[in-house]
PDB file as gemmi writes it, atoms N, CA and C in Angstrom:
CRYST1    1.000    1.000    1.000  90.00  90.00  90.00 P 1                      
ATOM      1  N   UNK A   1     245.178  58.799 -60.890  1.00  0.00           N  
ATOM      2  CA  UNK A   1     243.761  59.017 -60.747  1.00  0.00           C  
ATOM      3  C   UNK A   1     243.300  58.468 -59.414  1.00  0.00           C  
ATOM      4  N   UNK A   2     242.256  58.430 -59.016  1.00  0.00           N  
ATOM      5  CA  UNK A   2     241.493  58.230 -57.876  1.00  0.00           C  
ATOM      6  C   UNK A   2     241.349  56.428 -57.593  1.00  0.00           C  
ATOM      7  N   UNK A   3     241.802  55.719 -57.943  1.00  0.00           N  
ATOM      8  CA  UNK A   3     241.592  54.406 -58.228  1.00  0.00           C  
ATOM      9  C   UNK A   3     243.424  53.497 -58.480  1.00  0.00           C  
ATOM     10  N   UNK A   4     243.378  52.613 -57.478  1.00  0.00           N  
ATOM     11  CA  UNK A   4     244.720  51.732 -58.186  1.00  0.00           C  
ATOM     12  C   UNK A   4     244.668  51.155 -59.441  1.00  0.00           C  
ATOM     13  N   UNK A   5     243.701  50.960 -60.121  1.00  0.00           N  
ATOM     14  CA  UNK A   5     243.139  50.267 -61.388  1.00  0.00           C  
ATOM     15  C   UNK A   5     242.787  50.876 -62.463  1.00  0.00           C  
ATOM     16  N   UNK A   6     243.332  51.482 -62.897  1.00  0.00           N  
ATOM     17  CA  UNK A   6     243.053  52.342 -63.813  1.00  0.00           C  
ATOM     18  C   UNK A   6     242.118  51.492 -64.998  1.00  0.00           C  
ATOM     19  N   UNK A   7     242.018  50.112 -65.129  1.00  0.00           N  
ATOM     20  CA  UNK A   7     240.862  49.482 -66.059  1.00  0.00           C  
ATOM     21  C   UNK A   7     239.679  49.328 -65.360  1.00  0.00           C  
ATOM     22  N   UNK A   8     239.340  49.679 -63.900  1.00  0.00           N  
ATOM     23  CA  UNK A   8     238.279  49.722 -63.604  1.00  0.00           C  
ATOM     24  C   UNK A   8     237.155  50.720 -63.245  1.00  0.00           C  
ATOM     25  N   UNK A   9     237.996  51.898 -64.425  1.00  0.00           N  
ATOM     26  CA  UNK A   9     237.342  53.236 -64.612  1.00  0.00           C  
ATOM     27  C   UNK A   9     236.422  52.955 -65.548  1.00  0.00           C  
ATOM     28  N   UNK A  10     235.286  53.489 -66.094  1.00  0.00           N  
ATOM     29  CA  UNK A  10     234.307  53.025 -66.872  1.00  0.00           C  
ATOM     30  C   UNK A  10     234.082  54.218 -67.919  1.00  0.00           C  
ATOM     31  N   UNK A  11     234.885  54.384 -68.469  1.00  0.00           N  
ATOM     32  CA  UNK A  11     234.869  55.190 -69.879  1.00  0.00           C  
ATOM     33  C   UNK A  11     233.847  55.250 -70.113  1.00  0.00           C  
ATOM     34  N   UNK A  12     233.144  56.544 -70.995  1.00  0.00           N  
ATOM     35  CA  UNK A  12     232.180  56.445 -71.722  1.00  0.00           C  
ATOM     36  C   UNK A  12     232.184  57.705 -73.007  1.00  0.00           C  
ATOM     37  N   UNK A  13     231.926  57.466 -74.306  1.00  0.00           N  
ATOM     38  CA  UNK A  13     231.933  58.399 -75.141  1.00  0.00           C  
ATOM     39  C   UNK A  13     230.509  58.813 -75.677  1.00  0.00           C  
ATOM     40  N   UNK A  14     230.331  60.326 -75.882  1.00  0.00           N  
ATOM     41  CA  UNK A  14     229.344  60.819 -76.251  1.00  0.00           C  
ATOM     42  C   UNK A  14     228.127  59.732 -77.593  1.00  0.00           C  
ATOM     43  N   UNK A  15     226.722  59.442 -77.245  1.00  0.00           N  
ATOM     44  CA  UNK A  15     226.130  58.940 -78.482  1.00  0.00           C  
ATOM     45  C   UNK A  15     226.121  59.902 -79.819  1.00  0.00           C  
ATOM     46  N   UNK A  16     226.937  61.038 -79.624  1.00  0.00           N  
ATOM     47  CA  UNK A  16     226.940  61.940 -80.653  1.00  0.00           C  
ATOM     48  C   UNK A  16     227.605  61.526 -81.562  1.00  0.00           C  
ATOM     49  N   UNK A  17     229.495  60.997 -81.147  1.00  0.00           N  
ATOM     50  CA  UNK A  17     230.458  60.763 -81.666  1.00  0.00           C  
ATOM     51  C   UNK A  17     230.406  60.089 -83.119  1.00  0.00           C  
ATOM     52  N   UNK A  18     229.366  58.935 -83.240  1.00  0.00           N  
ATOM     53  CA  UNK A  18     229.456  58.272 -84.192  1.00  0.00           C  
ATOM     54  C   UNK A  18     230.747  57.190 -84.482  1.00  0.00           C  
ATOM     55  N   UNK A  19     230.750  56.610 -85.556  1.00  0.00           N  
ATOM     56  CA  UNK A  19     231.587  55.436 -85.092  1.00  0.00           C  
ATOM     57  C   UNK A  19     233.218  55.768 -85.628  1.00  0.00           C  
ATOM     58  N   UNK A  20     233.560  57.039 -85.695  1.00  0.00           N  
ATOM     59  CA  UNK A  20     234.656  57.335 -87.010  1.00  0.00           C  
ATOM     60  C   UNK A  20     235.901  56.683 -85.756  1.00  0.00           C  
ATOM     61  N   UNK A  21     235.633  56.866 -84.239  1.00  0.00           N  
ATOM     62  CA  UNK A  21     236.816  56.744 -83.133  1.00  0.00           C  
ATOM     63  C   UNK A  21     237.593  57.943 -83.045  1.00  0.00           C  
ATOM     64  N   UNK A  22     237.255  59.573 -83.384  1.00  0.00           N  
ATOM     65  CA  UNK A  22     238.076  60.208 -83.000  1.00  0.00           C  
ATOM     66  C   UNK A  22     237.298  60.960 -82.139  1.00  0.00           C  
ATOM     67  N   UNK A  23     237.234  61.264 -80.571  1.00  0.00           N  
ATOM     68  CA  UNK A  23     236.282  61.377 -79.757  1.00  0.00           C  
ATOM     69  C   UNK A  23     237.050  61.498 -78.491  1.00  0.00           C  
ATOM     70  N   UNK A  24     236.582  62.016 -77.344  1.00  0.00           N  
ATOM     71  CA  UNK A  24     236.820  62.302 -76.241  1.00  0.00           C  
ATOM     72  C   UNK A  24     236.674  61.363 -75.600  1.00  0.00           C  
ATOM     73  N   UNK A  25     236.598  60.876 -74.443  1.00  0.00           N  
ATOM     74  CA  UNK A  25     235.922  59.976 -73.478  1.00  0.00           C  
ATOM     75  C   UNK A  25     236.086  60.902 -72.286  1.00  0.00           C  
ATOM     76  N   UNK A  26     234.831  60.347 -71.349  1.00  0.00           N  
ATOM     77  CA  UNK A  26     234.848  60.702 -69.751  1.00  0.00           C  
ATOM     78  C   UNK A  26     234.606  59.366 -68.823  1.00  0.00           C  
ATOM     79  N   UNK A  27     234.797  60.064 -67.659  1.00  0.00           N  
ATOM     80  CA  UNK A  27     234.694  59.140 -66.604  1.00  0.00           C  
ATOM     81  C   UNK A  27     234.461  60.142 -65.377  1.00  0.00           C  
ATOM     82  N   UNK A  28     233.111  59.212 -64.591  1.00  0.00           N  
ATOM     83  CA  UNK A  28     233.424  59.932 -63.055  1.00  0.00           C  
ATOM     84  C   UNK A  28     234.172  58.970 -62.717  1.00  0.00           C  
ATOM     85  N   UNK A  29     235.420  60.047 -61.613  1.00  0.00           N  
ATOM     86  CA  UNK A  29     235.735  59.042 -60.575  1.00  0.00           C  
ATOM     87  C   UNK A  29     235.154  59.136 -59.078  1.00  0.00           C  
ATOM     88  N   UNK A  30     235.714  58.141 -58.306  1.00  0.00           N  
ATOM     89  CA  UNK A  30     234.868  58.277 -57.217  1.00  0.00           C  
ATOM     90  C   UNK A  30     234.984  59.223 -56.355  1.00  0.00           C  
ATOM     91  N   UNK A  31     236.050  60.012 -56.450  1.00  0.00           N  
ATOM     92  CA  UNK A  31     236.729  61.161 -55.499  1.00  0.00           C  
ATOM     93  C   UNK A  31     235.693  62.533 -55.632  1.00  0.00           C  
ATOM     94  N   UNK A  32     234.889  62.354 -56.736  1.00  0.00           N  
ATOM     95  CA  UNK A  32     234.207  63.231 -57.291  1.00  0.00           C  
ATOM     96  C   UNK A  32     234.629  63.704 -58.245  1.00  0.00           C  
ATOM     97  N   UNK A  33     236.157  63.926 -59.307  1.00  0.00           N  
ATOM     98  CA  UNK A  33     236.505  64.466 -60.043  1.00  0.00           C  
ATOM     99  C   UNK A  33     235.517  63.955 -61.368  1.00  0.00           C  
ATOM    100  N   UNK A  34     235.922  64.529 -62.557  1.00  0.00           N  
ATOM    101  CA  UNK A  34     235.726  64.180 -64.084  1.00  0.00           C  
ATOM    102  C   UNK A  34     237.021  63.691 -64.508  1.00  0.00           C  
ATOM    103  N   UNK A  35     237.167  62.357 -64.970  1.00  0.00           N  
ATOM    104  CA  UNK A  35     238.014  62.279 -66.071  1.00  0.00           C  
ATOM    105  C   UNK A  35     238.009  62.469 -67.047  1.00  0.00           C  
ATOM    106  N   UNK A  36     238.862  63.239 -68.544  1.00  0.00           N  
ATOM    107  CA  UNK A  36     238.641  63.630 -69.659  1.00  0.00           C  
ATOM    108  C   UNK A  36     239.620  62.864 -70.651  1.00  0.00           C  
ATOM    109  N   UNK A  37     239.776  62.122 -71.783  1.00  0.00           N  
ATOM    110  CA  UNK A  37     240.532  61.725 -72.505  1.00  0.00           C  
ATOM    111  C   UNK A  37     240.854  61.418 -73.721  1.00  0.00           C  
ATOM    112  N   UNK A  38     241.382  61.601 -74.696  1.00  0.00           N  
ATOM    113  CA  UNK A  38     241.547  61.297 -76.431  1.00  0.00           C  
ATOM    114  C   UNK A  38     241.156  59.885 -75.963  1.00  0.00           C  
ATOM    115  N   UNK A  39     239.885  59.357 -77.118  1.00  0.00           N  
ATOM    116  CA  UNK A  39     239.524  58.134 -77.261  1.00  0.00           C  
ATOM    117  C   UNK A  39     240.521  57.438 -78.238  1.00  0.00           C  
ATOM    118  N   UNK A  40     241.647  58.277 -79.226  1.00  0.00           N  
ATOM    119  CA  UNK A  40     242.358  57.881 -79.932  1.00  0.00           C  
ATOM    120  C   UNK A  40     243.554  57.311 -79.119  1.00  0.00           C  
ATOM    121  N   UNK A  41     243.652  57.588 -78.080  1.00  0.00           N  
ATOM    122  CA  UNK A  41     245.108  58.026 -77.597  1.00  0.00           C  
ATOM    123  C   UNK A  41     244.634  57.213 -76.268  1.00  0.00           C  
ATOM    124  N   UNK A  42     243.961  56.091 -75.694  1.00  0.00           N  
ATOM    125  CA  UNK A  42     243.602  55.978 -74.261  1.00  0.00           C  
ATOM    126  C   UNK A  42     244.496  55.966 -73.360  1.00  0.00           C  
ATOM    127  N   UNK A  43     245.560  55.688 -73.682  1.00  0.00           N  
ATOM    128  CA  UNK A  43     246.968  55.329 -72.570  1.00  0.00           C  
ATOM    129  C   UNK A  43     247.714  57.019 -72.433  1.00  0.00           C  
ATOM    130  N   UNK A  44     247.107  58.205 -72.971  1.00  0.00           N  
ATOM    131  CA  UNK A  44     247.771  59.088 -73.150  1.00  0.00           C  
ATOM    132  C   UNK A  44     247.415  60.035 -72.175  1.00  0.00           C  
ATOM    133  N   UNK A  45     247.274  61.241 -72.240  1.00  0.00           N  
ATOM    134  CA  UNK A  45     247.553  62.450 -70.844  1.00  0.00           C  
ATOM    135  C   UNK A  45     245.583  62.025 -70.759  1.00  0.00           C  
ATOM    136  N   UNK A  46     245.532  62.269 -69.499  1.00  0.00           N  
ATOM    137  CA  UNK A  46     244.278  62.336 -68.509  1.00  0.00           C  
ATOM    138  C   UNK A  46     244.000  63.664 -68.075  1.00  0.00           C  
ATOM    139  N   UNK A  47     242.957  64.129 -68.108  1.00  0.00           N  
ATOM    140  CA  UNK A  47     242.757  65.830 -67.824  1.00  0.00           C  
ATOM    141  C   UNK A  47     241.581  65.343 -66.792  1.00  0.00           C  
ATOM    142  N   UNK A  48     241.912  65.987 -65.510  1.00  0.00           N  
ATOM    143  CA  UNK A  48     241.216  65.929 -64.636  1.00  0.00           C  
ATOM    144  C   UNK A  48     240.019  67.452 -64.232  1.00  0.00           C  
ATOM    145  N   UNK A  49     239.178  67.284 -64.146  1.00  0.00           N  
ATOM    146  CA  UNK A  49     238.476  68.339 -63.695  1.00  0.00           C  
ATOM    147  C   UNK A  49     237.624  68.121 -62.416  1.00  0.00           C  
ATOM    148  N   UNK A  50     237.339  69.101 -61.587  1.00  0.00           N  
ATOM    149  CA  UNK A  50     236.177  69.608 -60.511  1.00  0.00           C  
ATOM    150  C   UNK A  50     235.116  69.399 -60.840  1.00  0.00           C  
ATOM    151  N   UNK A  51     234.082  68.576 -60.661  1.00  0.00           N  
ATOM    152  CA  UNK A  51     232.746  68.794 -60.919  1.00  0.00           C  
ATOM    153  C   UNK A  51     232.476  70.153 -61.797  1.00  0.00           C  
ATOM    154  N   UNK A  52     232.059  70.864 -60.602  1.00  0.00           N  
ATOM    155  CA  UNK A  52     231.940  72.484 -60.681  1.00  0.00           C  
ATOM    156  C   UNK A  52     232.546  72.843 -61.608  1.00  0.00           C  
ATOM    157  N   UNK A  53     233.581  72.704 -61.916  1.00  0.00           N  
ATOM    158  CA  UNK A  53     234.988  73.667 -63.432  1.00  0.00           C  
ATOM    159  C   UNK A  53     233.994  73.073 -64.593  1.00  0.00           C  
ATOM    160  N   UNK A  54     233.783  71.266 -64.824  1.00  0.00           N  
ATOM    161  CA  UNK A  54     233.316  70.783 -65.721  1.00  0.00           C  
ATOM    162  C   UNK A  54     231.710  71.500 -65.857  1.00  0.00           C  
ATOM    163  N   UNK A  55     231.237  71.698 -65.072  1.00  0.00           N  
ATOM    164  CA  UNK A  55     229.619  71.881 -65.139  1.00  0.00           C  
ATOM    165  C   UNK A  55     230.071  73.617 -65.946  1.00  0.00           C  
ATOM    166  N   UNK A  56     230.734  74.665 -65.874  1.00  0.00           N  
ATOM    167  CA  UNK A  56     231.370  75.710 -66.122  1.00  0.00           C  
ATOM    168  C   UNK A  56     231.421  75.723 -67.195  1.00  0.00           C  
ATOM    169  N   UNK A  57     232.573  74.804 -67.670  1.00  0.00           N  
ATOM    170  CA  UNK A  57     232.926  74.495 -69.298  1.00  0.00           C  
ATOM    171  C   UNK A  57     231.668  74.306 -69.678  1.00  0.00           C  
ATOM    172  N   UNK A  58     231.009  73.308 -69.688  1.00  0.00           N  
ATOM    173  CA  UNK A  58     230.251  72.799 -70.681  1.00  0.00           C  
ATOM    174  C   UNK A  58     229.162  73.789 -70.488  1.00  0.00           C  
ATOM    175  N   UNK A  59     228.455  74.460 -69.726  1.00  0.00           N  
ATOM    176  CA  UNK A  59     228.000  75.837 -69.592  1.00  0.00           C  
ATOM    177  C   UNK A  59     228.139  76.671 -70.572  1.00  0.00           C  
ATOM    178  N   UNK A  60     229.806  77.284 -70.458  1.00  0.00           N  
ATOM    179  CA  UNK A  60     230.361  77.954 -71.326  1.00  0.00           C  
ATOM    180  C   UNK A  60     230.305  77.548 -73.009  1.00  0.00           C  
ATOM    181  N   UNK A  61     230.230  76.623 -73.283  1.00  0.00           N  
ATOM    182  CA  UNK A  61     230.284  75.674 -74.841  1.00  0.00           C  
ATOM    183  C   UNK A  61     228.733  76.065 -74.989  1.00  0.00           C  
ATOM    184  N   UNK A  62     227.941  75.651 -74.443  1.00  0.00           N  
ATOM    185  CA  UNK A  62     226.457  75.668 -74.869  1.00  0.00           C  
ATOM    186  C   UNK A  62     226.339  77.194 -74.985  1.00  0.00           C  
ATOM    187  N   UNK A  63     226.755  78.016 -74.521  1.00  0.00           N  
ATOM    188  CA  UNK A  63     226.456  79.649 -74.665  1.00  0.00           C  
ATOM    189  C   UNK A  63     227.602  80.159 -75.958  1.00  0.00           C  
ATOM    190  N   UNK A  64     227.836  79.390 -76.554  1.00  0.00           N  
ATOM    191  CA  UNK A  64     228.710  80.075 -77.219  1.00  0.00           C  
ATOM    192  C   UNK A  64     230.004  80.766 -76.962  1.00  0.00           C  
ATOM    193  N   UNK A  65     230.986  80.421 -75.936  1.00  0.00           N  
ATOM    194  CA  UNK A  65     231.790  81.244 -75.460  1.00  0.00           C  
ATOM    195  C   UNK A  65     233.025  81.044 -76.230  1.00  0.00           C  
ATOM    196  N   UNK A  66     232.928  79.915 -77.039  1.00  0.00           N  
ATOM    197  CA  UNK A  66     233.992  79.308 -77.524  1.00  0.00           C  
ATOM    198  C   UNK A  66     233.953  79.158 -79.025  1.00  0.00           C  
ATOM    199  N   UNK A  67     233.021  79.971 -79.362  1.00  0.00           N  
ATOM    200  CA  UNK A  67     232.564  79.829 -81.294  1.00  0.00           C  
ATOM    201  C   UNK A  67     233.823  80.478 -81.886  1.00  0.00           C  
ATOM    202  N   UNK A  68     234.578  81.199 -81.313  1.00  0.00           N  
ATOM    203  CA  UNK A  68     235.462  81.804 -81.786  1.00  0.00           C  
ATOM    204  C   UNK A  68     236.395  80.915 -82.269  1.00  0.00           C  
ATOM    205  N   UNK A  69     236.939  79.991 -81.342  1.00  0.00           N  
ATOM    206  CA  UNK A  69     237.796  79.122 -82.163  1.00  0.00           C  
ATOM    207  C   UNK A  69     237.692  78.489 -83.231  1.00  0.00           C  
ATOM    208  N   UNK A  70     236.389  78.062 -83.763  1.00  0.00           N  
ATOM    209  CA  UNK A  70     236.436  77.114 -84.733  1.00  0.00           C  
ATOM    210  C   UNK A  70     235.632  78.221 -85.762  1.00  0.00           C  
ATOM    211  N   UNK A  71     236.383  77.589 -87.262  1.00  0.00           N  
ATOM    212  CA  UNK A  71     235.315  78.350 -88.629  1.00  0.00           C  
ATOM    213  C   UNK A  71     235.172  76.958 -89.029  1.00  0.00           C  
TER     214      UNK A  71                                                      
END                                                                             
């Protein structure tokens, strides 16, 4: 990631989540990217995104582009 410190990234999970702990987390980093991550899993794969890609996605989610997957 954008940082030698990977504990001095500042996680944060949605106030939606509620307290169950199975949840996403993000992070800006300073490079400008998004960090994305299983809040279950913190030490596990890191999904990096573009500003722009992220502003896209979550675009795309609010319009419904993605209702298909889930019943």
């Amino acid at each position: 990631m954008a940082t030698s410190d990977p504990s001095m990234i500042h996680w944060r999970i949605s106030s939606f989540s509620g307290n169950n702990g199975t949840c996403v987390e993000v992070a800006a980093l300073r490079d400008g990217r998004i960090a994305v991550r299983n809040s279950t899993h913190p030490d596990g794969t890191v999904m990096l995104f573009a500003r722009a890609d992220m502003s896209h996605w979550i675009n795309d989610i609010k319009a419904g582009a993605f209702d298909d997957l889930i019943t």
